[in-house]
N, C-alpha and C positions, 0 to 999 in steps of 0.2 A: 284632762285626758287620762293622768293616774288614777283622780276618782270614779272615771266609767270603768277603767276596766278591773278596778278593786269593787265595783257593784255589777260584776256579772254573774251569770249562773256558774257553779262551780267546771261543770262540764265543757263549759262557751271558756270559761278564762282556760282550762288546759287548752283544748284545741289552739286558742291564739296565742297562747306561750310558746306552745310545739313549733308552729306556721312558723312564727316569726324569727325563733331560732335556726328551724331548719331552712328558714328562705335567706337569712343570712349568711350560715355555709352553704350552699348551693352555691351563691352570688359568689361569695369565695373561690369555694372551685371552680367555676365554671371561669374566672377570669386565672386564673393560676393555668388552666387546663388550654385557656386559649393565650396564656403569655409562652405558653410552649415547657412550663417549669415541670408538670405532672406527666412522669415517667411511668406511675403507678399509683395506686390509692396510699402508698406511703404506711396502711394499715392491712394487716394479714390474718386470717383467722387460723386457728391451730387445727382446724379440718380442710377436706375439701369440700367446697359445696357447689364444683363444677355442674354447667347441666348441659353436655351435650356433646360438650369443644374440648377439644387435646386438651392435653394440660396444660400447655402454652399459650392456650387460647385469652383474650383480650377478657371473658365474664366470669368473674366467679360472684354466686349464687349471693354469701354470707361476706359481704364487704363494708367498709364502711359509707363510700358513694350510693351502694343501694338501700341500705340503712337511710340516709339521706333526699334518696329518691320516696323510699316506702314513708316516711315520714311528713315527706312535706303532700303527697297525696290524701294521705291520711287526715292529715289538721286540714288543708282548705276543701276538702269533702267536706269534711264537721261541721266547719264552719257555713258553706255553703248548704248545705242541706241542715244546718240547725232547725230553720223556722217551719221547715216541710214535716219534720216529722216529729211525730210527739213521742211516741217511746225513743227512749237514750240507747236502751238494744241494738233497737234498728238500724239507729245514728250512727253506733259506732259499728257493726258489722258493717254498714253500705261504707262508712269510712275507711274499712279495713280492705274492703274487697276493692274501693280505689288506689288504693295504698299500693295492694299485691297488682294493679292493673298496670301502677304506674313504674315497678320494675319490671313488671313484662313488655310493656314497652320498652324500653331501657336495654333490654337482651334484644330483642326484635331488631332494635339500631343498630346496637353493636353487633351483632350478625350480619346485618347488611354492609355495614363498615367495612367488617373483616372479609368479609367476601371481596372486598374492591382490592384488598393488600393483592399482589402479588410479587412475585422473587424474580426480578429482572436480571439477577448478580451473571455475570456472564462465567461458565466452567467450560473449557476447555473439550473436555473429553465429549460436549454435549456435541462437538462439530462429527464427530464418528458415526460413518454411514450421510453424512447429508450430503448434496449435490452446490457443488461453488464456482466461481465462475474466476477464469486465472486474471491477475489484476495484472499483473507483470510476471514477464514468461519464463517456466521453468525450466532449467536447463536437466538433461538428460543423465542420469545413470545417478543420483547424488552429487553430480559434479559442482552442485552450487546450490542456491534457493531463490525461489521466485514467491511471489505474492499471491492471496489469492484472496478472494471477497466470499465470507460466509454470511448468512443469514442465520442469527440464532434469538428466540425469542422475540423477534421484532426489531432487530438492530441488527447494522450492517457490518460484521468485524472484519481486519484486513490481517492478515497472518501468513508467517512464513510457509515456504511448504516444498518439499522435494518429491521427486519420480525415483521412480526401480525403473521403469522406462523410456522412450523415446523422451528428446524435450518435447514440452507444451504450452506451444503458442498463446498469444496474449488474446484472453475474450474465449477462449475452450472452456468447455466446462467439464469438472472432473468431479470425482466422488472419495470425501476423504476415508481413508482405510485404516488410520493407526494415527495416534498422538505419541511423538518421537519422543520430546520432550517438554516443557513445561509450554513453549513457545513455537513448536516445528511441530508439522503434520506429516504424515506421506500421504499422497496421494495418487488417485489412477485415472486415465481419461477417459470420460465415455461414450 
């Protein structure tokens, strides 16, 4: 097996040097990335080479992962289009232009990805102005607190909540006016 591939064309042995190392960290990360360990590529470059997405965003351009991606596109083009083409030019442009295809893919994902994240965190102040329904009834003037059921984001929260006016019965629906404090609403009937 040594001696085929110490008798290959100098061209043919790079590409399968390249492949085989880069199909090995792949293999790496991609089981590191699905054991939950990979936070981040771990490697940073000293620019930015964002393309598109906040800063914060999940892609950057010059990484080590797409190093890794453009790499292993690159050798098994080579390789696979060795026999097809006779100039070495051609070889490696068509290998490069797979290479550049196979991080654009790679951003294409991760864009998709990133699109699915969303921010479910529940804040408080987000219940101001919406329409709730009283879960347990509030007694009148601040005299106490009752309950009430908001809808925020898709989840049902149950939060305290006081009147300036009349009490209100349990199953009204009111509209909150003010976050009192970190945990009390006031609210009005409508």
């Amino acid at each position: 097996m040594l001696e085929l591939f110490q008798n290959l064309d100098p061209t043919l042995k790079a590409f399968w040097s390249v492949a085989l190392v880069s199909s090995l960290i792949f293999l790496i990360q991609s089981v590191i990335t699905f054991a939950g360990m990979d936070a981040s590529d771990g490697v940073s470059a000293d620019f930015h080479g964002d393309v598109g997405h906040d800063a914060d965003g999940p892609f950057q351009l010059f990484s080590f992962r797409n190093l890794i991606n453009f790499l292993l596109g690159f050798s098994w083009a080579g390789i696979a289009f060795y026999n097809t083409f006779s100039s070495k030019f051609i070889l490696i442009v068509i290998a490069v232009l797979v290479g550049v295809g196979m991080v654009a893919i790679f951003a294409y994902l991760i864009s998709l990805l990133h699109g699915l994240a969303e921010d479910n965190s529940f804040n408080i102040a987000d219940t101001v102005g919406r329409t709730a329904q009283v879960y347990l009834f509030i007694p009148a003037a601040k005299s106490g607190k009752g309950i009430i059921q908001v809808s925020i984001k898709g989840a049902v929260h149950e939060l305290d909540a006081v009147t300036t006016g009349d009490r209100i019965e349990t199953g009204a629906m009111v509209r909150v006016a003010e976050v009192l404090d970190k945990s009390l609403l006031l609210v009005e009937k409508i």
